[in-house]
Structures are given as C-alpha cells and as structure tokens.
Residue, then its C-alpha position, 0 to 999 in steps of 0.5 A: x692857506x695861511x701856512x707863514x702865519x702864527x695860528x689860532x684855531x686848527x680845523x680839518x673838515x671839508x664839506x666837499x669831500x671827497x673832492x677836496x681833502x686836507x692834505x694827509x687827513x691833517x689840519x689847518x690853521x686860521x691866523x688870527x689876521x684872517x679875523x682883522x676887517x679890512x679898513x675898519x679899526x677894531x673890529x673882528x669879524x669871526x665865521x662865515x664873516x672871515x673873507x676866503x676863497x669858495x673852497x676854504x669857505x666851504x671848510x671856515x664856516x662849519x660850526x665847529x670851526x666858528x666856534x674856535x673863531x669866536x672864542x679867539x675873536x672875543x678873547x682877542x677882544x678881551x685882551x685889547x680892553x684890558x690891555x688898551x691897544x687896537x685890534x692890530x697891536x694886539x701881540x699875537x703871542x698874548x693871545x696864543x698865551x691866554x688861549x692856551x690858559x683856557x686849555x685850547x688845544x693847539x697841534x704839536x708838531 
C-alpha cells in the first residue's frame, strides 16, 4: 500500500477474507501523509475519511484501525499547536517519538 513511507499505526484485518488477505498474515502500516487533505492546509482527515482504493477501504475503516488513526491525527494536531508549524511540517520523527512515549505499539522488524 504505502510501503516507502514512514508509518503510524500497523493494522492487519481485512473484511473480505478470504478473498483478500494481508500477505503472510502480517500488518501493514498507515503513513501519517494518508491523514494530510489534499489542498487544504492544516487539516487532518482520519477514518473512513482517509482516501483509498475499495480494497484497502475495506481494511482502514474498521474500528480498531481509526482509532489508531485518530489517536495520531490528534497527537499530530497537538504537536503542530505546540509546536506552531502546519500540518505538512510537522517532522515525522516527532511525532513517532510522542507516539511511542504514549506507549503505541509499533512492529519490530
């Protein structure tokens, strides 16, 4: 999906299994770009909001999956106040940083 990308939340369920499966019955990983609107500064869009194709919508917007989403939209959001930057120059690393002070759990390896 998004595999160059530095991520914020992994997530592996798929509504259509069977018929589409997450490779290996592993996780994929949301890049925190997938949460920037297009063409409207400062604003994040989290959920069923994020824009993807059918099949990875069927995955992003199951309950478990926007809660990650939302918990790094609104610490992303936190950040930028308090840090007065936009949206877009928010440093990634900050906000994997905070995430993972607030015990989030990201894949190792």
């Amino acid at each position: 999906m998004w595999s160059d990308c530095p991520t914020f939340v992994l997530y592996g369920f798929h509504d259509e299994a069977p018929r589409l499966q997450i490779k290996n019955g592993g996780t994929y990983g949301i890049p925190y770009k997938a949460l920037i609107v297009k063409n409207i500064g400062n604003l994040l869009a989290a959920g069923i909001l994020i824009t993807s194709n059918r099949s990875a919508h069927m995955s992003t917007r199951n309950t478990v999956c926007c809660m990650g989403q939302g918990q790094a939209a609104g610490t992303a959001a936190a950040l930028c106040a308090a840090q007065k930057c936009g949206t877009r120059g928010l440093r990634y690393s900050d906000l994997r940083k905070k995430l993972e002070n607030d015990n989030v759990y990201f894949e190792i390896g």
